[in-house]
C-alpha positions in Angstrom: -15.2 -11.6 -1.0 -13.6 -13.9 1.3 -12.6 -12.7 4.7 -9.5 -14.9 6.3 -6.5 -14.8 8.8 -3.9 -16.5 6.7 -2.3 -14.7 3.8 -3.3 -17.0 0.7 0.1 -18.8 -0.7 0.4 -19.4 -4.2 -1.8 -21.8 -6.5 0.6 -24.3 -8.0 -2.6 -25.7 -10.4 -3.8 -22.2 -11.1 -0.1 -21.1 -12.0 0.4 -24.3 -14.6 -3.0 -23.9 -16.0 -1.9 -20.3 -16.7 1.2 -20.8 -18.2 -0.7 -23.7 -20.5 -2.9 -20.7 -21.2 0.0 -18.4 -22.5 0.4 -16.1 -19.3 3.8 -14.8 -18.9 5.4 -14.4 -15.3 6.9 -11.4 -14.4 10.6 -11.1 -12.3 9.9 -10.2 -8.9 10.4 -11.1 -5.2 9.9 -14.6 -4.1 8.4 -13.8 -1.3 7.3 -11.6 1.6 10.7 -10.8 2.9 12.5 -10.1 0.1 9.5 -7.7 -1.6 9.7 -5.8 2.0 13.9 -5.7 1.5 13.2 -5.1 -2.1 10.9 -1.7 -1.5 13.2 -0.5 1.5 14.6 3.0 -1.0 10.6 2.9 -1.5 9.6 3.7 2.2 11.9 6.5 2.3 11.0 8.0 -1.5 7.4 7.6 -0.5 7.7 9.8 2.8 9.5 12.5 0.8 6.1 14.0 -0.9 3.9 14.1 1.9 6.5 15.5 4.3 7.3 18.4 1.6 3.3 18.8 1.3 2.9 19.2 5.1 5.7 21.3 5.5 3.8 23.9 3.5 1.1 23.9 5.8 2.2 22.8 9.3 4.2 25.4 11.1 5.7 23.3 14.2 6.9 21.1 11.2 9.0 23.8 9.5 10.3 24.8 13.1 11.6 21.1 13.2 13.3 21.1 9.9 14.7 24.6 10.2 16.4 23.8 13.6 17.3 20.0 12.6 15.8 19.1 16.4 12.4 18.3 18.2 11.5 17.7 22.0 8.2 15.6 22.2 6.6 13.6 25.5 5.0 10.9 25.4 2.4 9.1 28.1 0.8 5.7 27.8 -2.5 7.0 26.4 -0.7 8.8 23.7 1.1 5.6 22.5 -2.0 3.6 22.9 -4.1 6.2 20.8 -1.6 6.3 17.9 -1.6 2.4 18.2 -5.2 2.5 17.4 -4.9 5.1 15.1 -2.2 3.0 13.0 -4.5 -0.1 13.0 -7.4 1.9 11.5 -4.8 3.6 9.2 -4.1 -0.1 8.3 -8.0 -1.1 7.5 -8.5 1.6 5.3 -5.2 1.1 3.7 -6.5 -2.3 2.7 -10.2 -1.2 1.9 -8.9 1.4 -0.6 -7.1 -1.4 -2.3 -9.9 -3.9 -2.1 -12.9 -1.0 -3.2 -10.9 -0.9 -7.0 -10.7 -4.3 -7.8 -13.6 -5.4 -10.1 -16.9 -6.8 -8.4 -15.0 -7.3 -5.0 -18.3 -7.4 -3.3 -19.7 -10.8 -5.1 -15.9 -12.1 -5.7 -15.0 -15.8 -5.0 -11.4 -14.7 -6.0 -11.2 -12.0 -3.6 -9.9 -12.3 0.0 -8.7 -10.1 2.4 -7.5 -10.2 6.1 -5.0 -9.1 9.2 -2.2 -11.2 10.4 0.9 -10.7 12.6 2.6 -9.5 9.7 0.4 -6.7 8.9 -3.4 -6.7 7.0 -3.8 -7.7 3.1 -6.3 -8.0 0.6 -5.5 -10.6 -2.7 -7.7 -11.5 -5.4 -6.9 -13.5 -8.5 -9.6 -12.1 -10.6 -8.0 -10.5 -14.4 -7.4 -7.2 -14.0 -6.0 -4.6 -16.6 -2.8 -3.3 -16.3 -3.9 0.7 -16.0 -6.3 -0.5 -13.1 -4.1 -2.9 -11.1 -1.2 0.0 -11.1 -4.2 2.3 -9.4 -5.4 -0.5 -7.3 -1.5 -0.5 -6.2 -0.7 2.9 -5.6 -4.4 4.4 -5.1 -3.6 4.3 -1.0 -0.4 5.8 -1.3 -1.7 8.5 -3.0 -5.1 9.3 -1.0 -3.7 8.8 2.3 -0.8 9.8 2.4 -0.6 13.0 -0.5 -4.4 13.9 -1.2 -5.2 13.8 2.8 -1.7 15.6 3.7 -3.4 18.8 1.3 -6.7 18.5 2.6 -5.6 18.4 6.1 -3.5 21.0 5.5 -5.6 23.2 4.0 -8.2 22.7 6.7 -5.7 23.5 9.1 -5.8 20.7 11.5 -2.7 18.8 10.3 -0.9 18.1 13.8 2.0 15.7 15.1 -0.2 12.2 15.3 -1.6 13.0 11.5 1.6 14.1 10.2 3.4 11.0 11.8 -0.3 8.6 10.4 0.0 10.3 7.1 4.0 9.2 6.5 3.8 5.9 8.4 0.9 5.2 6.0 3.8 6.4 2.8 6.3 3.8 4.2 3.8 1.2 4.6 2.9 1.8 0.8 6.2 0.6 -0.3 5.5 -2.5 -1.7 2.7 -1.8 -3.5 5.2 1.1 -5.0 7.2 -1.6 -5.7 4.5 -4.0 -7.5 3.3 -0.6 -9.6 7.1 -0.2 -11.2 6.9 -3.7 -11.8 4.1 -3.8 -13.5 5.1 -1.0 -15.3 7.9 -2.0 -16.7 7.4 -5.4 -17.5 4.6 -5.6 -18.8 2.9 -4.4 -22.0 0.7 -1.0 -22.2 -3.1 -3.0 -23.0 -2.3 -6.3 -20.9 -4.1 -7.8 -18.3 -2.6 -8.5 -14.3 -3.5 -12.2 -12.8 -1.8 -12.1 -9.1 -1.4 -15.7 -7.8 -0.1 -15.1 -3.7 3.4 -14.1 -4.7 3.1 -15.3 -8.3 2.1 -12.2 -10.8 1.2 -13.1 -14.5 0.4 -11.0 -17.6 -1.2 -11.3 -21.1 
């Protein structure tokens, strides 16, 4: 595992030697802009679940969406707190992914980091299809859905989680994306190779 402050780019030499070696290249975005443009219907389908989940449990929330309308005030401290909050939010976001892919801890193929642009993690290790779709949605699904229930059963969801929990959804829209891309262009036992923005299967 490789810890580094540029986002890798994309292997030219790995990408010929694995289309010599019969890997097909999925259709996707070219790069980062247009896979953030491409997942925009994404960050606004992600937020729908966990919003629904903590409207079950957090009254002031159902106040809000039954009178369409919310007063809130805001000092420095708060914004600083939720700044730090959201950059934490962001490590684990990228930990999650980097804890599923295989033998992370010992991978030369494995990098991850935090730029301007927001924190990654990339490996070009072979991964199967079932786990790279779980390495692509699991934070999605545990920080935004699994934590919205437990928080909310707990009773301690508040403003700053709810707001954490559906920044975190919209973040995950990308790696939405990449799952329904995966999904549906690729074949049910293949094998993932990710190459920066490059994705291959076999």
């Amino acid at each position: 595992m490789i810890f580094t402050r540029k986002m890798p780019t994309t292997d030219k030499s790995l990408s010929k030697e694995l289309v010599t070696d019969g890997w097909l290249k999925i259709k996707e975005p070219k790069n980062l802009f247009t896979a953030i443009s491409a997942s925009v219907p994404f960050m606004f389908l992600n937020a729908v679940l966990p919003i629904f989940i903590s409207l079950q449990f957090y009254k002031p929330l159902r106040i809000i969406s039954a009178s369409h309308s919310m007063s809130m005030t805001l000092n420095l401290l708060d914004i600083l707190l939720f700044i730090t909050a959201a950059f934490v939010l962001l490590i684990v976001h990228e930990l999650t992914h980097m804890l599923l892919i295989p033998n992370f801890i010992k991978s030369d193929k494995t990098s991850w980091g935090i730029t301007l642009n927001g924190g990654f993690v990339a490996t070009t290790e072979k991964i199967s299809k079932i786990r790279f779709m779980m390495i692509s949605v699991m934070p999605y699904f545990l920080l935004s859905i699994i934590f919205s229930i437990i928080l909310g059963a707990c009773n301690v969801l508040n403003n700053t989680l709810v707001a954490l929990i559906v920044v975190n959804a919209m973040a995950s829209s990308v790696d939405v994306l990449n799952l329904f891309l995966i999904l549906f262009q690729t074949p049910k036992n293949s094998y993932i190779i990710n190459n920066g923005f490059e994705t291959y299967f076999k």
